[in-house]
C-alpha positions as CSV (number, residue, x, y, z in Angstrom):
1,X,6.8,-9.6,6.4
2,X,3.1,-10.4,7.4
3,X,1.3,-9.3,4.2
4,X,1.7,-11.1,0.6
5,X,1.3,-9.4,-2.2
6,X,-2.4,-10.4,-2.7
7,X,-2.9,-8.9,0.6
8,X,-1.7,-6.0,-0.4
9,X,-3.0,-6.0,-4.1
10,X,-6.7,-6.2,-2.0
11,X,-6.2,-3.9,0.1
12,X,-5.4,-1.0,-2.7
13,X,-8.3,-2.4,-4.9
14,X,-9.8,1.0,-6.6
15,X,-6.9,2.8,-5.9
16,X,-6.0,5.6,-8.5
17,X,-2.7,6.9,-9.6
18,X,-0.5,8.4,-9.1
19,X,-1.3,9.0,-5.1
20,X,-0.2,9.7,-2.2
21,X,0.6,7.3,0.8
22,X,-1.6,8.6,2.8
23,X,-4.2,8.1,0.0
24,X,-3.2,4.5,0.1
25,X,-3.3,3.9,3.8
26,X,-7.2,5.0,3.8
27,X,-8.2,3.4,0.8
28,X,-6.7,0.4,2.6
29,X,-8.8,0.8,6.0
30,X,-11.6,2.1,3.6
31,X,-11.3,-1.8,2.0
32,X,-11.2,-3.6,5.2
33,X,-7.5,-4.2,5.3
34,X,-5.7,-5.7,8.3
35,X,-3.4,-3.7,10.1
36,X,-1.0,-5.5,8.9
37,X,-1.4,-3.8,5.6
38,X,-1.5,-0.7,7.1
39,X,1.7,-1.5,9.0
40,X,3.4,-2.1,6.5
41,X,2.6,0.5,4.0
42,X,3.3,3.4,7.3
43,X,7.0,3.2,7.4
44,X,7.5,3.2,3.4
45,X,9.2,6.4,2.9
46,X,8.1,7.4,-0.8
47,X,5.0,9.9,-0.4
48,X,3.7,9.4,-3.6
49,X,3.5,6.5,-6.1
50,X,2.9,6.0,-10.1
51,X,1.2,2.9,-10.0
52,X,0.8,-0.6,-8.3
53,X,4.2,-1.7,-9.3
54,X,6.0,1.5,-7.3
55,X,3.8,0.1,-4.1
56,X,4.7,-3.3,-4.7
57,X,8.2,-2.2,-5.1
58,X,8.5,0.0,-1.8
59,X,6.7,-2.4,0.7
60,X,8.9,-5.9,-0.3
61,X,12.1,-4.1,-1.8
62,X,12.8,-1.7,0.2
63,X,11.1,1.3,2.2
């Protein structure tokens, strides 16, 4: 894991749900995220999510 979940709470700043992942990976680069961030959240394989805690969920628990 590169990211903590600051990183990723950052990264998603704005974000509105529920979304998509792709949503998420631009609002990411949109914010200035790493690509670490975005490297992680690519391979998570939900499409869409209800709210921070689904993200959260799906990039440290399991993808």
């Amino acid at each position: 894991m590169t990211i903590s979940p600051v990183d990723l709470q950052k990264a998603l700043k704005g974000a509105e749900y529920p979304t998509s992942k792709e949503d998420l990976v631009a609002l990411a680069k949109k914010n200035g995220a790493g690509g670490s961030v975005v490297d992680e959240l690519d391979p998570v394989s939900a499409d869409r999510f209800d709210g921070p805690n689904d993200v959260q969920k799906a990039v440290f628990h399991g993808r």
